[in-house]
C-alpha positions in Angstrom: 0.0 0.0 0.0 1.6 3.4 -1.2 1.5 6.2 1.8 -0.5 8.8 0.8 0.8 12.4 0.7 -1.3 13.3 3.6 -0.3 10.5 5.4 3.2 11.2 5.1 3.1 14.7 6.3 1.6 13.2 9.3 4.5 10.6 10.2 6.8 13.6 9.4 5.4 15.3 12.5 5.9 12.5 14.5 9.6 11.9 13.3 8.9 9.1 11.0 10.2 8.6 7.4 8.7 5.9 6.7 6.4 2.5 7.3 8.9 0.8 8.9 9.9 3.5 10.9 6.5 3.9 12.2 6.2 0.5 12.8 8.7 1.0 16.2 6.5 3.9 16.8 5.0 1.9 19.7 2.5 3.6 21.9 4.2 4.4 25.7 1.3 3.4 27.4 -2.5 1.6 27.2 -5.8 2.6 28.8 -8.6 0.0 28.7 -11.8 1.4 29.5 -14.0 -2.3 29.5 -15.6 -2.8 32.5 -14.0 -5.1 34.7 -16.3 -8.6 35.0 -13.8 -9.9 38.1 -12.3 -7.9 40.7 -10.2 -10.8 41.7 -6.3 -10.8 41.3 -5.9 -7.1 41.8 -6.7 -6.1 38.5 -6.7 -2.9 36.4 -9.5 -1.7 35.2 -12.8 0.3 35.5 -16.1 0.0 37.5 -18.7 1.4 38.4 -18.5 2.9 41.6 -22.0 4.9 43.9 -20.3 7.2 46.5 -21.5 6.5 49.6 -18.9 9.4 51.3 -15.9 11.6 50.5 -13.7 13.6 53.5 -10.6 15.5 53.5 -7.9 13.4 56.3 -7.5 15.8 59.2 -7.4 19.2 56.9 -4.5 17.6 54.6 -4.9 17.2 50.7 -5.6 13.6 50.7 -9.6 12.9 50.3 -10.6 9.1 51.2 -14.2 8.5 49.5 -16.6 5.8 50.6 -18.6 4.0 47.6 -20.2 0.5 46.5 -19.1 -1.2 43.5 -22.6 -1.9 42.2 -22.3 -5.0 39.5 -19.9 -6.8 42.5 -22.4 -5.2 45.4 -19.0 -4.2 47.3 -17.5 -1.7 49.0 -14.6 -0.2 47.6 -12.6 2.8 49.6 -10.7 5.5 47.4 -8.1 7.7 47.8 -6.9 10.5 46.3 -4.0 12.8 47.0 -3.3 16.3 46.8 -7.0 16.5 46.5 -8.7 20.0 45.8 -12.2 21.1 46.3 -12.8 20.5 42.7 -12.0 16.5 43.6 -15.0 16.7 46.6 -17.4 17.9 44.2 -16.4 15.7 41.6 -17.0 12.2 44.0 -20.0 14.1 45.9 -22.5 11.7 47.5 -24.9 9.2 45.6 -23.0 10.0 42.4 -23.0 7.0 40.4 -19.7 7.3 38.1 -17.4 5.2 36.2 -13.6 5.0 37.5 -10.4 3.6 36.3 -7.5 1.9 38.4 -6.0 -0.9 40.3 -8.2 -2.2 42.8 -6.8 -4.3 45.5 -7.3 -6.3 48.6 -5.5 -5.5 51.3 -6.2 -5.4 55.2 -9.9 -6.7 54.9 -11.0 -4.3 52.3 -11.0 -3.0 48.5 -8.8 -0.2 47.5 -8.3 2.4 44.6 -5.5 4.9 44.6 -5.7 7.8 42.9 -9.0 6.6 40.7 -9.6 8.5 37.4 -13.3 9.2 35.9 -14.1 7.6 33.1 -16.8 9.3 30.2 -16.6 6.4 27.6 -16.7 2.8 28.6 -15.7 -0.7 26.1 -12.6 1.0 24.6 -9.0 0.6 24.3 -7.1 3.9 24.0 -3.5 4.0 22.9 -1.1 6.8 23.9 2.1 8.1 22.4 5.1 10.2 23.1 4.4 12.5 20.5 3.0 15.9 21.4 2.7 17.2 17.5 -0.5 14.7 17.1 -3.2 13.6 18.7 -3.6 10.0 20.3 -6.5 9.5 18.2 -4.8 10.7 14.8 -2.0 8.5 15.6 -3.8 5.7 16.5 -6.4 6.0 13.2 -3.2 6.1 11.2 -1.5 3.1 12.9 -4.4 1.2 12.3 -4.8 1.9 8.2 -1.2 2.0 7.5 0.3 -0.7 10.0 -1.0 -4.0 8.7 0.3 -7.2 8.0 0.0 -7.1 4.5 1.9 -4.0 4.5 4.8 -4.8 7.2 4.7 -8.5 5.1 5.4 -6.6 1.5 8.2 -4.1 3.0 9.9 -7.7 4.3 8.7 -8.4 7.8 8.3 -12.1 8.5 4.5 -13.1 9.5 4.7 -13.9 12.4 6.7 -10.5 13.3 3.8 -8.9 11.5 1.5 -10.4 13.8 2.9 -9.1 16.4 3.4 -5.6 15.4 -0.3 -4.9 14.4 -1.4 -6.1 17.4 0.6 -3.5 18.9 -1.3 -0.8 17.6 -4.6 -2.7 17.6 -4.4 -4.5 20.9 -6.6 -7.0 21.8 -7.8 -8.0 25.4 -5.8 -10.7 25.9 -2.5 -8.4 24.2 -3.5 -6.0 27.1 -3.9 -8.5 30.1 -0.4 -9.5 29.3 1.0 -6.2 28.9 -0.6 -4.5 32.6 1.1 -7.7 34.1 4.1 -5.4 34.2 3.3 -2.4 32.4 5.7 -3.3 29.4 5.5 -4.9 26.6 5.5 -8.6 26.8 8.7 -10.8 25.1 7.0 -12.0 21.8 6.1 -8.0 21.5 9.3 -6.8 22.6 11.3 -8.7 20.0 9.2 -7.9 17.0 9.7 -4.0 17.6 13.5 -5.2 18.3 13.6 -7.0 14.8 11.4 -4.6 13.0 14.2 -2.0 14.3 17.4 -3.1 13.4 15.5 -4.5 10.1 14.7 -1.0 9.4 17.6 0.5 10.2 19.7 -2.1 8.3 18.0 -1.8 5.2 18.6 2.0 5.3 22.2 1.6 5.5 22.3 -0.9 2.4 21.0 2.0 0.3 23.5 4.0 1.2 26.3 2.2 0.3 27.0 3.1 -3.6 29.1 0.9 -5.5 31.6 2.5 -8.3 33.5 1.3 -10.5 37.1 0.6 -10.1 39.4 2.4 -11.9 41.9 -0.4 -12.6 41.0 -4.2 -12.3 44.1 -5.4 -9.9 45.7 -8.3 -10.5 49.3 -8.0 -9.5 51.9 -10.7 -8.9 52.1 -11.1 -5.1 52.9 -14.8 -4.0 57.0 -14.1 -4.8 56.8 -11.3 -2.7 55.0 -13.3 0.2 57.7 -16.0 -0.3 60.8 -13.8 0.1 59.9 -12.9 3.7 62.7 -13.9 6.1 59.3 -15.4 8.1 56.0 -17.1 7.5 52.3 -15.5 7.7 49.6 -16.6 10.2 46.5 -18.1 9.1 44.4 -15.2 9.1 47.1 -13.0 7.4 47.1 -15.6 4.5 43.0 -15.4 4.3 43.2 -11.8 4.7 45.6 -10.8 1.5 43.3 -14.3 -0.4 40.1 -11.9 0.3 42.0 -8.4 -0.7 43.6 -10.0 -3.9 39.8 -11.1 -5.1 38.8 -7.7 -4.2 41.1 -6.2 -5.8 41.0 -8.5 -9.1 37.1 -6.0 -9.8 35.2 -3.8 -11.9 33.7 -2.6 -8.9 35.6 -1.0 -6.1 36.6 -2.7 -2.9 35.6 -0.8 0.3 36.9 -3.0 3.1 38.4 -2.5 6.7 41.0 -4.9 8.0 40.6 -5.2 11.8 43.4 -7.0 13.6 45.0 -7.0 17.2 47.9 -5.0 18.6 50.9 -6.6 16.8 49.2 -9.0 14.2 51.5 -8.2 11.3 49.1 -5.9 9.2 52.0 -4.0 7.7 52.6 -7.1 5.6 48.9 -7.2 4.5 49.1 -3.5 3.7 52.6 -4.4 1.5 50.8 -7.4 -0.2 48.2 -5.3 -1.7 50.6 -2.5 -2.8 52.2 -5.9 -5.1 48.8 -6.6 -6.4 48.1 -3.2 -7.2 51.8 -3.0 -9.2 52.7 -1.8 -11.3 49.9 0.8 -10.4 50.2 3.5 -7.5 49.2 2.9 -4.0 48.8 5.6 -1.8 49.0 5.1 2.3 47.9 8.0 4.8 49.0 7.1 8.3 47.9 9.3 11.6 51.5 10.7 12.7 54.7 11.4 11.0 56.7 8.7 13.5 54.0 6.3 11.9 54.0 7.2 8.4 58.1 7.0 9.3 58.0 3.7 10.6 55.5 2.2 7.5 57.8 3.7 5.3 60.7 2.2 6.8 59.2 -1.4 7.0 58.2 -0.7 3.1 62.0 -0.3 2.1 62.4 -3.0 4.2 60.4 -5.7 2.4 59.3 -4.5 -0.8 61.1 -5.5 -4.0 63.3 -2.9 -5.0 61.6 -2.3 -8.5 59.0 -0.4 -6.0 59.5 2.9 -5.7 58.3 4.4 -2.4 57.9 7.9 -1.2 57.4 9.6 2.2 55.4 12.4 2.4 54.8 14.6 5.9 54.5 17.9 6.6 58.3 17.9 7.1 58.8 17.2 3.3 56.8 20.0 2.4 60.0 22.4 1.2 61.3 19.5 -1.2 58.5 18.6 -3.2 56.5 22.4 -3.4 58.6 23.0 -6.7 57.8 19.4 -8.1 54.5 19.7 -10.4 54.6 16.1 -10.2 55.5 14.7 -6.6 55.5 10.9 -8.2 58.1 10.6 -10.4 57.7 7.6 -12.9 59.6 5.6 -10.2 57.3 5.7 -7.4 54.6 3.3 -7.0 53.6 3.5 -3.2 53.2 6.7 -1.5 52.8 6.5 2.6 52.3 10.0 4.3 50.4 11.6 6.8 47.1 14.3 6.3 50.1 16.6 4.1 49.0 14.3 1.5 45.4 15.7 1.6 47.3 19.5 0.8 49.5 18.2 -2.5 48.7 19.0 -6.0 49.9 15.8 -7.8 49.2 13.9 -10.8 46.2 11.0 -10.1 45.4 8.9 -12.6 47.4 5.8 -12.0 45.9 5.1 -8.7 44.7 1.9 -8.5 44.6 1.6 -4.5 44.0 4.2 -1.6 44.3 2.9 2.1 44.5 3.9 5.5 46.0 3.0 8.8 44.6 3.3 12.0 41.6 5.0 10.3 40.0 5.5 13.5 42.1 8.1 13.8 41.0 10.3 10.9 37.6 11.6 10.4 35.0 10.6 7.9 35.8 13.7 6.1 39.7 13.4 5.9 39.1 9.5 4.5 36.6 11.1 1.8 38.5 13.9 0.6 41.7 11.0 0.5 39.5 8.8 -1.7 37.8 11.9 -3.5 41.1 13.5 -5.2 42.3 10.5 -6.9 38.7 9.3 -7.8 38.3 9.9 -11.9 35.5 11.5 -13.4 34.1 11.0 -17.0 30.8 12.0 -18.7 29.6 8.9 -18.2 30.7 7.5 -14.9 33.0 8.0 -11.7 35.6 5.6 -11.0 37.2 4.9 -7.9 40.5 3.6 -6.5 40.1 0.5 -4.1 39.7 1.6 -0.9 41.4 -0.4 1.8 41.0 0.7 5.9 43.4 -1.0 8.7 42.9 -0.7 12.2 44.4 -2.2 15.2 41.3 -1.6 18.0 39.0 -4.2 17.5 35.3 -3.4 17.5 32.7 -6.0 19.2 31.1 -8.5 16.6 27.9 -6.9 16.8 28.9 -3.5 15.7 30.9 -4.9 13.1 28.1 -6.6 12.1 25.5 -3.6 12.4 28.0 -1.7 10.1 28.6 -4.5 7.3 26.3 -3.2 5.2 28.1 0.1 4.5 31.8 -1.9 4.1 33.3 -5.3 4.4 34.9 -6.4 6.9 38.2 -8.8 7.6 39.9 -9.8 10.7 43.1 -10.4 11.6 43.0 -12.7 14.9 46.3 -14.8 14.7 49.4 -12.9 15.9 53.1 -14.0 14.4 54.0 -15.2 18.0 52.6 -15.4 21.4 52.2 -12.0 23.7 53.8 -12.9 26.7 52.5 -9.7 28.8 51.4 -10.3 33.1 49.3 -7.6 33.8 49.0 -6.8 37.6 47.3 -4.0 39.4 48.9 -2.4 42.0 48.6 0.9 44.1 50.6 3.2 46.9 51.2 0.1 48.8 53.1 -1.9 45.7 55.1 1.5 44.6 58.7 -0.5 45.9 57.9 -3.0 44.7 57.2 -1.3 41.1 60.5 1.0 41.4 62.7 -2.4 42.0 61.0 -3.7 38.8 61.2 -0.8 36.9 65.4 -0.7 38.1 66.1 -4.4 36.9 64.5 -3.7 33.4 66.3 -0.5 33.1 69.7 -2.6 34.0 69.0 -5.2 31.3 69.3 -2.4 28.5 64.5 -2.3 28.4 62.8 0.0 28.4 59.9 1.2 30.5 56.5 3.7 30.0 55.1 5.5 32.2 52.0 6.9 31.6 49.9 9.8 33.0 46.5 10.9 32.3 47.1 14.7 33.3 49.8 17.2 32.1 49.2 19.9 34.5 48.4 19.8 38.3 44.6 19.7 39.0 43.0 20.3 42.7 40.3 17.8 41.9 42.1 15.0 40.9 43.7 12.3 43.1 47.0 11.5 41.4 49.8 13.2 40.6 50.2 15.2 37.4 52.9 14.2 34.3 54.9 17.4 35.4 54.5 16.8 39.3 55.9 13.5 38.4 58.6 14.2 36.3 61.5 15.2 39.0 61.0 11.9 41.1 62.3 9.9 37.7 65.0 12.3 36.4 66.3 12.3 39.8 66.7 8.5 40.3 67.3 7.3 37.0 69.3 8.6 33.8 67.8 8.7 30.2 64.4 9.9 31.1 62.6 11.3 28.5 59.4 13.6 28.7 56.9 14.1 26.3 53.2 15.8 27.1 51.6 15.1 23.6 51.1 18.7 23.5 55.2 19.8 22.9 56.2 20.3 19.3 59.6 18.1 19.3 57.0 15.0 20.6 58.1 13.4 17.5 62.1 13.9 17.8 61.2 13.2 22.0 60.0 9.5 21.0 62.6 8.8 18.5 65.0 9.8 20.5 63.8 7.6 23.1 63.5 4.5 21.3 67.4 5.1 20.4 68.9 5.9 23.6 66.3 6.1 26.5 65.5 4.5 29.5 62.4 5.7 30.8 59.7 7.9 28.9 57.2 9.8 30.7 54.1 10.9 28.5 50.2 11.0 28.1 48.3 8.2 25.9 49.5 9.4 22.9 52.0 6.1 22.3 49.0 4.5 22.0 48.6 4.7 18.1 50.7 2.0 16.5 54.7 3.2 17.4 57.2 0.5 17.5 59.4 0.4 20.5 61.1 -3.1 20.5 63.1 -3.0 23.7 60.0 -1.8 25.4 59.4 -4.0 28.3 57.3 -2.6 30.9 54.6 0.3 30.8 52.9 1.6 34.1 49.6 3.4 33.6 48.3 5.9 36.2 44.7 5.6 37.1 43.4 2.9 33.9 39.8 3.3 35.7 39.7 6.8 33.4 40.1 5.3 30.6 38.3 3.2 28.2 39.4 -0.9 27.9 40.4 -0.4 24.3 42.4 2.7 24.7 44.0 0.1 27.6 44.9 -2.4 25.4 46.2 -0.3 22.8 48.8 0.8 25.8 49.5 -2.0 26.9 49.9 -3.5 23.5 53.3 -1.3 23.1 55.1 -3.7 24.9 56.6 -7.4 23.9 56.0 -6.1 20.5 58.7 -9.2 19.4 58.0 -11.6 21.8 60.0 -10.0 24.5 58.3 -11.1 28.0 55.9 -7.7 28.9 54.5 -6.2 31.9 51.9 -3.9 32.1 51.5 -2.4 35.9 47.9 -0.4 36.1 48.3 1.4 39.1 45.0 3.0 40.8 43.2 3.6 43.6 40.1 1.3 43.0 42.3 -2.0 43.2 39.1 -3.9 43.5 37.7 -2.8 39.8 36.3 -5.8 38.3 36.1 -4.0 35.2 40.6 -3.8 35.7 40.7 -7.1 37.0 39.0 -8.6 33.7 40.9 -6.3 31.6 43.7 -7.7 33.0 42.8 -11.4 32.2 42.6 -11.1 28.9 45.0 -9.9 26.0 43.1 -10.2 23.0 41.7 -7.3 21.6 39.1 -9.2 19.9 37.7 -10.1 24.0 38.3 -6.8 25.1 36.1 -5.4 22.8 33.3 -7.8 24.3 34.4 -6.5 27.3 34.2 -2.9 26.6 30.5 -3.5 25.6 29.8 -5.3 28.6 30.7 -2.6 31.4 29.6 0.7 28.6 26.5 1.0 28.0 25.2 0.8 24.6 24.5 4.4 23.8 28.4 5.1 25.2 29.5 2.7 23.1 28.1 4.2 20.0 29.0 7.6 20.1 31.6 8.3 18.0 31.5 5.0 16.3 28.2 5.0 15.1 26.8 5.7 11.6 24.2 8.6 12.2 20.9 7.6 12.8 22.3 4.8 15.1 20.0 5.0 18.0 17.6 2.2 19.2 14.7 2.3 21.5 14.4 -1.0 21.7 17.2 -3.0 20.0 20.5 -3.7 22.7 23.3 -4.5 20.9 24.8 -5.9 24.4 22.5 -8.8 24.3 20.2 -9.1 21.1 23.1 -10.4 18.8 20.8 -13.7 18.1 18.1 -11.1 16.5 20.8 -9.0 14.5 21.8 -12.3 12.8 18.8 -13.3 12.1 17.6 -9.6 11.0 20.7 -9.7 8.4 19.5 -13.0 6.8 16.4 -11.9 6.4 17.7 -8.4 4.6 20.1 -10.5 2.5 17.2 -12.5 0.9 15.1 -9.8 0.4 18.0 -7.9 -1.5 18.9 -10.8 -3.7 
């Protein structure tokens, strides 16, 4: 059935844009105005009452009233508070009236709080949140538009149908079931819960837009794969399988590579710049000590007949005069956002790709993908489109957002993580400083992170600059960095070549390399979130060197801390993380807009999202 135009101005009101949107418009609340045939069980409901007597209680606001249900031939006392004269008049005596409530037994005798008159008897009124329409215009629309044969043809399942359209016509035995606990009852619950994410789903699948690529990738990449000095994990090898058929398309690949801290996707990122050659690949890290690093492993592995470039804002003086800043030579370009601000030649770019995309804003990963798109008459062709990312998001938001971009996961590591977590606090601090002395005697090196610069009056731990003299005075080779300072860059280099101890903010969190780092200590973890944790902790035993993460606090008894540090798989943290957030916290930020849900928890209704999603594929093929 097509929604008339009228009709549509009036779910516009309420905030809907459509059927299925509508169809989670559920009503907040039910009044059934059918006189009660059994006052038995403590029911809800009307009667009619004759009023026998009505008195104020000793001058207060609270009016008791005497009256005789007359079909039961019982006596039933009311009471109504912060009563007015307006209330005596209304329940004057030998009125016969109508009222609506819970009546109940209790100490020898029938009750009613708070009663409410009733004008109209034998009907079932429905009431929303919505204070741009009236109940009764909402409800008449509900009740035309919401039918099964419509929710069946916009691909509801029957029986979810059902369900819905007795929601908005509900029945007696609906309502008995629903005033048991004033919500909606599990069958009900679930079909607004599917109807939701079902809804929301298929409005993400038309949002995806598929383009053309604008070369069909089929590079040589197995001899590259063979030359490494190492071998690739499962998940690598069924990683780069899934890129390469991606990459072998007319239609461009739009995927994000999830993996844990230190699952070796620099080599997944390399094997796609070989299928992509002798095209160009371009590569936009966060930070220059990143982009520095990829570019380093690059030179590294890569053949030689690969020509690679850095580009950061560093660079900037060298390649201004260039019109072209890739010569002939240069097939894989890694930089950081000063690739967004170069004027360079696009049309061989068969592959654009991000790391730690998270990082960069939906904008900044457009605008990388926009200038080397190419635009004809005819069509728009795009590069591939590859994202990496080393925090793992739970399954069920990976799944929510599958529809917009595929997804691969990276679960294996190379080797092992041999990292003990422990937390400690004030009492453990000699015990830490012994620690923290053998490493630094073994030639390791040791974090030590603060979550506040500057001194605050309101906060119980010390400050990164309060800190700072304790560790320059007992040990040599410290190294400061705030995250703020402008050297932070030549401060962390500088430490992973000669340092000892580095004090700084979370800012090592994104993706630097420190192989000798053995130890990082992290003041007051209960402020931050589990995956910025992990991402901490992940810095050290980066090459199998045994790790030790120290998370010192003043809530030792943090169950939330104490399962963090149980479990070093990203993957599990993420579960975690969306066990102690809630689901709205969870969201923001990460969500695709329009990603709110009334009635759909994506804590604990996973079973319904996969069933939602093989319901939308069907209906899409």
């Amino acid at each position: 059935m097509e929604i008339t135009h009228h009709d549509y101005e009036k779910l516009i009101k309420i905030g809907c844009q459509d059927l299925l949107c509508f169809a989670t418009y559920a009503p907040k609340s039910y009044t059934d105005t059918s006189v009660l045939q059994s006052i038995q069980d403590d029911p809800i409901g009307v009667v009619e009452v004759k009023i026998f007597h009505a008195n104020f209680i000793r001058n207060r606001k609270i009016l008791k009233i005497q009256a005789l249900m007359t079909q039961f031939q019982t006596p039933l006392e009311m009471i109504v508070f912060n009563a007015s004269s307006f209330h005596k008049n209304t329940f004057s005596d030998e009125k016969t009236l109508y009222v609506l409530g819970k009546i109940e037994y209790k100490f020898g005798k029938y009750t009613m709080i708070q009663p409410k008159i009733i004008h109209e008897t034998g009907q079932i009124t429905l009431k929303f949140k919505s204070v741009a329409l009236k109940n009764t215009i909402i409800t008449q629309l509900a009740q035309k538009l919401l039918t099964k044969q419509n929710l069946i043809s916009q691909g509801i399942p029957e029986h979810i149908a059902m369900h819905i359209q007795e929601i908005f016509n509900p029945t007696e035995k609906f309502l008995k079931e629903y005033q048991k606990n004033n919500a909606f009852p599990p069958p009900y619950l679930n079909a607004l819960k599917w109807t939701e994410i079902y809804a929301y789903l298929k409005r993400l699948s038309k949002k995806r837009r598929y383009f053309h690529s604008k070369y069909i990738c089929n590079g040589e990449y197995q001899s590259f794969i063979q030359s490494l000095p190492f071998n690739l994990t499962s998940s690598q090898k069924e990683t780069i399988q899934t890129i390469a058929k991606d990459l072998n398309s007319p239609v461009g690949a739009k995927r994000l590579i999830m993996g844990d801290v230190g699952c070796g996707k620099t080599i997944v990122i390399l094997s796609a710049v070989m299928m992509a050659y002798p095209h160009k690949s371009l590569l936009m890290a966060p930070t220059t000590i990143l982009a520095r690093q990829l570019y380093e492993e690059a030179q590294k592995y890569l053949p030689s007949f690969v020509g690679i470039k850095l580009i950061t804002a560093d660079t900037k003086e060298k390649i201004q005069s260039q019109k072209n800043i890739f010569g002939e030579e240069k097939h894989f370009i890694i930089g950081t956002q000063a690739l967004l601000y170069r004027e360079f030649d696009v049309n061989d770019f068969a592959l654009v790709m991000s790391d730690e995309q998270h990082r960069f804003g939906t904008k900044q990963r457009h605008q990388l993908e926009k200038i080397t798109e190419e635009k004809t008459s005819e069509d728009i062709k795009k590069p591939h489109v590859l994202q990496f990312s080393a925090t793992p998001i739970p399954r069920t938001m990976a799944m929510l957002n599958s529809s917009l971009i595929d997804f691969s996961f990276i679960k294996d590591l190379p080797f092992k993580k041999d990292i003990t977590t422990t937390i400690i606090d004030k009492t453990n601090f000699n015990h830490l400083l012994h620690h923290i002395q053998t490493e630094v005697a073994q030639n390791r090196q040791v974090v030590i992170v603060y979550p506040l610069v500057e001194e605050s009056q309101n906060f119980k731990y010390l400050s990164l600059k309060e800190g700072k003299g304790f560790w320059e005075k007992n040990f040599q080779n410290v190294y400061v960095t705030s995250g703020k300072d402008k050297d932070k860059e030549q401060v962390l280099q500088d430490f992973t070549n000669k340092g000892s101890i580095l004090l700084a903010t979370t800012l090592i969190e994104v993706g630097i390399s420190l192989p000798k780092l053995s130890t990082i200590v992290i003041i007051a973890p209960e402020r931050l979130g589990l995956a910025t944790l992990h991402q901490l902790r992940g810095r050290v035993s980066r090459n199998g060197l045994k790790g030790y993460c120290f998370l010192y606090t003043h809530t030792k008894d943090s169950m939330r801390l104490q399962d963090f540090s149980k479990n070093l798989s990203g993957f599990e943290i993420a579960e975690l993380d969306l066990k102690y957030r809630n689901s709205g916290d969870l969201l923001n930020g990460e969500r695709q807009s329009g990603m709110e849900f009334e009635f759909f928890d994506i804590k604990d209704d996973q079973d319904i999202l996969i069933e939602v999603k093989q319901a939308l594929q069907q209906t899409l093929h």
